[in-house]
C-alpha positions in Angstrom: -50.7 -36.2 -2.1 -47.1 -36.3 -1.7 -47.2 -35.6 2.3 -49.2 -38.5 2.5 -46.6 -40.3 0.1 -43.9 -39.4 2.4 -45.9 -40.7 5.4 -46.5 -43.3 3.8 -50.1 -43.1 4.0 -51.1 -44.7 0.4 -54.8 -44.6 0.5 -55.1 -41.1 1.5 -52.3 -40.5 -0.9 -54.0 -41.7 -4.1 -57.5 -40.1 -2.8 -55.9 -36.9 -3.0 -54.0 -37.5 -5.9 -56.9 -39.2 -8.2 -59.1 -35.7 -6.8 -56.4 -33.8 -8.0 -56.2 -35.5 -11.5 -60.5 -35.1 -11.4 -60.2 -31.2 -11.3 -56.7 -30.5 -13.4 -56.2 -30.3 -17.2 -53.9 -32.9 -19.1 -52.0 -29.3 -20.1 -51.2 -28.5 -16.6 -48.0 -29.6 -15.2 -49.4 -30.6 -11.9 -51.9 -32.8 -13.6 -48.6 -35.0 -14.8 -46.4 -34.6 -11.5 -50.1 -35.8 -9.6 -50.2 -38.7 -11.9 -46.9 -39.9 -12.2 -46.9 -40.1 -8.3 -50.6 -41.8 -8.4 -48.5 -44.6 -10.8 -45.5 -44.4 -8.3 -47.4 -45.8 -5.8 -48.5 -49.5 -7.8 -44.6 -49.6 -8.9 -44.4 -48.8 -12.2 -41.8 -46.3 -12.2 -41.0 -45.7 -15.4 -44.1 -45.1 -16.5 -44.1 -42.4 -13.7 -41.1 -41.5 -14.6 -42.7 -41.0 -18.3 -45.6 -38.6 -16.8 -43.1 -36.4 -14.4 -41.1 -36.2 -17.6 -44.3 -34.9 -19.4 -44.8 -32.1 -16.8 -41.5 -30.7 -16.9 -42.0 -30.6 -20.7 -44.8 -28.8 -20.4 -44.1 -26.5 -17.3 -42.3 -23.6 -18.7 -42.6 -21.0 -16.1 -42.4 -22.6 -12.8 -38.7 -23.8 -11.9 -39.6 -24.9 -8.5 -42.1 -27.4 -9.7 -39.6 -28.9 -12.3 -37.3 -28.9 -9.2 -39.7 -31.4 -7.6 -40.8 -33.5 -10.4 -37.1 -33.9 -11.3 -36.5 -34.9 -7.3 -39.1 -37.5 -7.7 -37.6 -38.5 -11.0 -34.5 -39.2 -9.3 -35.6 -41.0 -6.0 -37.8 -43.4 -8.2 -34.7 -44.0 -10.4 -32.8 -45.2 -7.1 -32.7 -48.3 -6.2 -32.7 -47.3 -2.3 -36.4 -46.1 -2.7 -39.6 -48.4 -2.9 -42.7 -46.0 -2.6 -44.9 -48.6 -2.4 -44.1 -49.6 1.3 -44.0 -45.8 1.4 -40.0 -45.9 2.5 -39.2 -43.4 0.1 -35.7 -43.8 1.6 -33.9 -41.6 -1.0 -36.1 -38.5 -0.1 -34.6 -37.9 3.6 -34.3 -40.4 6.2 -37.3 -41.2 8.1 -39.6 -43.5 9.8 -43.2 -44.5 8.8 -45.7 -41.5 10.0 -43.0 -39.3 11.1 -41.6 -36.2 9.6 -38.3 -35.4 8.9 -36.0 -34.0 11.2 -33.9 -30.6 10.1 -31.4 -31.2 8.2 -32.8 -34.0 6.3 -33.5 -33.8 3.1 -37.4 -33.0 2.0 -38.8 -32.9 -1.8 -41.0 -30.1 -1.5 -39.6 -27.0 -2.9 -41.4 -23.9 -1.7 -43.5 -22.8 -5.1 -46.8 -21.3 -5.8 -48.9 -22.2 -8.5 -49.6 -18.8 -9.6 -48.3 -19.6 -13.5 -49.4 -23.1 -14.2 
C-alpha cells in the first residue's frame, strides 16, 4: 500500500490497504499504520495521524515499524505534503510513477514482521 501511495497510484493503494485491514487484527500495529494511511489518502490527517499514533502505542517490539509510522506522522503533519494528489513531497523528491533516485529520501525502513 504505501508503494502505491508513493506512486501515487490511489486506487491500487486503498485495494491493498482495505485487503490488509480485512486479514489483520485491531491489536496488530500494522492493522493501525494500514489504516491511518487508508484515511491519509481522503485527507483527514489527523485522524490518520490518531491511528499511526495507535500503532506505535501498541508496537512494542518492532522499532523499525515505529520508525515508519512516525515518518508518516511527520510528512502528514507538513504542510509540503498532500497525499491525496499522491505528491507526498515531504517523503523524497519525486515525480508521479517514478521512483526515487539514490540519495533521496524513502519511508520504508527495512523490517520484518517477525514480532507483530
Amino acid at each position: 500500500g504505501l508503494l502505491h501511495i508513493f506512486l501515487g497510484e490511489q486506487n491500487d493503494a486503498k485495494l491493498c490497504l482495505s485487503r490488509l485491514l480485512d486479514i489483520q487484527d485491531e491489536n496488530n500495529p500494522v492493522y493501525w499504520f494500514a489504516k491511518g494511511m487508508l484515511i491519509s489518502l481522503d485527507s483527514k490527517s489527523q485522524d490518520a495521524i490518531d491511528c499511526l499514533e495507535k500503532g506505535i502505542e501498541l508496537n512494542k517490539a518492532n522499532a523499525p515499524l515505529n520508525e515508519d509510522m512516525r515518518k508518516y506522522i511527520d510528512a502528514l503533519s507538513s504542510s509540503s505534503v498532500e497525499v491525496n494528489d499522491g505528491s507526498l513531497a515531504a517523503l523524497g523528491e519525486h515525480s508521479k510513477n517514478k521512483l526515487p533516485e539514490a540519495g533521496n529520501k524513502f519511508l520504508l525502513t527495512n523490517y520484518k514482521d517477525d514480532s507483530v
